[in-house]
C-alpha positions as CSV (number, residue, x, y, z in Angstrom):
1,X,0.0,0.0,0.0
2,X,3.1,2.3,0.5
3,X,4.3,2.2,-2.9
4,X,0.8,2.5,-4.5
5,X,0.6,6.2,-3.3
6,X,3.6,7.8,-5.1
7,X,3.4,5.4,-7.6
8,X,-0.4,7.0,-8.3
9,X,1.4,10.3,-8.1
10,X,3.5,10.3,-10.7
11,X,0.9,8.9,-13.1
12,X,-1.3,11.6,-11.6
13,X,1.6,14.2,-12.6
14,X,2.3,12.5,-16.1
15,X,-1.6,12.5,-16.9
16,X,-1.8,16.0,-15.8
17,X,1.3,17.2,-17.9
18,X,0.5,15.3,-21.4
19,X,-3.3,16.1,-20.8
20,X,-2.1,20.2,-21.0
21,X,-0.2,19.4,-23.9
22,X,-2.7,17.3,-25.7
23,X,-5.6,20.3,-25.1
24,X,-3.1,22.9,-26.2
25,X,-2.8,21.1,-29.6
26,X,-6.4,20.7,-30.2
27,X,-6.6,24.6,-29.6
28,X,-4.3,25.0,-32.3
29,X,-6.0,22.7,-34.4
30,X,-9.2,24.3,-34.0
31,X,-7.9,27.6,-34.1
32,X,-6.1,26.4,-37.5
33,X,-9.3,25.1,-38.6
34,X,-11.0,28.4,-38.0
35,X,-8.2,30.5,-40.1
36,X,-8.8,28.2,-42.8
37,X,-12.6,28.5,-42.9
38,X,-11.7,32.3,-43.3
39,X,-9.1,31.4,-46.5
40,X,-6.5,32.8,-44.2
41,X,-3.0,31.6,-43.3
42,X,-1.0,31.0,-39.6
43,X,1.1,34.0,-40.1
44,X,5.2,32.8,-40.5
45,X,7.3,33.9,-37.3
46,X,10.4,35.7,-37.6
47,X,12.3,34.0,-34.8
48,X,14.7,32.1,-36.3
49,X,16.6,32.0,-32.8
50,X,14.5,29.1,-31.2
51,X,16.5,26.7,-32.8
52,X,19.3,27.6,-31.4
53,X,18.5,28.2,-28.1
54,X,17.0,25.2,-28.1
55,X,20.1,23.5,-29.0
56,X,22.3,25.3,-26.5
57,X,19.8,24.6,-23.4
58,X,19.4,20.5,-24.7
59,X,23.1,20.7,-25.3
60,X,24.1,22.1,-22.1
61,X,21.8,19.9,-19.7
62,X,22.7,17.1,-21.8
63,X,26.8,18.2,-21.3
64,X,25.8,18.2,-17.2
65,X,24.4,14.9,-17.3
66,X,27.4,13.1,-19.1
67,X,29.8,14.8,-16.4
68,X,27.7,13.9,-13.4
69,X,27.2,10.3,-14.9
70,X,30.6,9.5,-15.7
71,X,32.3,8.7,-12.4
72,X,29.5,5.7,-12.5
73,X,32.2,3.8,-14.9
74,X,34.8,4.1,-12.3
75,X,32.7,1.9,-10.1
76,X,31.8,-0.3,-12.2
77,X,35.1,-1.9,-12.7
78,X,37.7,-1.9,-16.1
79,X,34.8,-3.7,-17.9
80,X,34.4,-0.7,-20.3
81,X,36.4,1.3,-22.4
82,X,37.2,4.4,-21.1
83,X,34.4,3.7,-18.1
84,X,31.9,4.8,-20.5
85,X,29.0,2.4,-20.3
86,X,25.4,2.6,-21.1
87,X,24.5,5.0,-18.4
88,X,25.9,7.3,-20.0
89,X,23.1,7.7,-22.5
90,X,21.2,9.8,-20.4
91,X,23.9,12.0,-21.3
92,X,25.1,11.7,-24.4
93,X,21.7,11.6,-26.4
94,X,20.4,15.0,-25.1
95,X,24.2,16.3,-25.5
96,X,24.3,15.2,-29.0
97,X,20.4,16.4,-30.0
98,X,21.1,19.7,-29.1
99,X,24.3,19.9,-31.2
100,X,22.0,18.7,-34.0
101,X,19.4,21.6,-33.0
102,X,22.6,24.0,-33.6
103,X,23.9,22.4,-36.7
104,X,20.2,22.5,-38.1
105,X,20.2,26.0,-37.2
106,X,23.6,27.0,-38.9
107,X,22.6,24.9,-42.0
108,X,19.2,26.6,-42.8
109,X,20.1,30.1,-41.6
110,X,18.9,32.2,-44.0
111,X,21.1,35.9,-44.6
């Protein structure tokens, strides 16, 4: 019975969180719908910044992450190569998505 509580919390939280997002969509949907009933457009936005600061938040949390997760593979013994093992994924994969979120940005930069 003691684990059913926070275990019912965090689904609570998770619902709660994808529920916002999910209504937030339809809004758009249905204000989409609405622009197109009119023969109007969504207008374009001109910040082209969002990319990269994007890329530089993912990239930095993801850079904290690999440095706090790395002492792991000296504990885990000389069983991997330069003690990085597969913890550090839940480093390396927001690390490396935000570089991509920069490079994408760099690459289709218009002047």
């Amino acid at each position: 019975m003691n684990d059913l509580i926070p275990c019912l919390g965090v689904i609570g939280v998770l619902v709660v969180i994808f529920g916002f997002l999910a209504f937030m969509r339809y809004i758009s949907y249905k204000e989409t719908l609405a622009l197109a009933e009119k023969g109007l457009t969504r207008p374009e936005t001109k910040n082209s910044k969002g990319l990269l600061r994007w890329g530089i938040v993912i990239s930095a949390i993801g850079l904290a992450l690999s440095l706090g997760l790395y002492p792991i593979g000296f504990s885990a013994g000389e069983n991997y190569p330069l003690h990085l093992g597969p913890w550090m994924l839940g480093g390396f994969v927001p690390l490396f998505l935000g570089l991509g979120l920069i490079l994408l940005h760099y690459l289709t930069e218009k002047e």
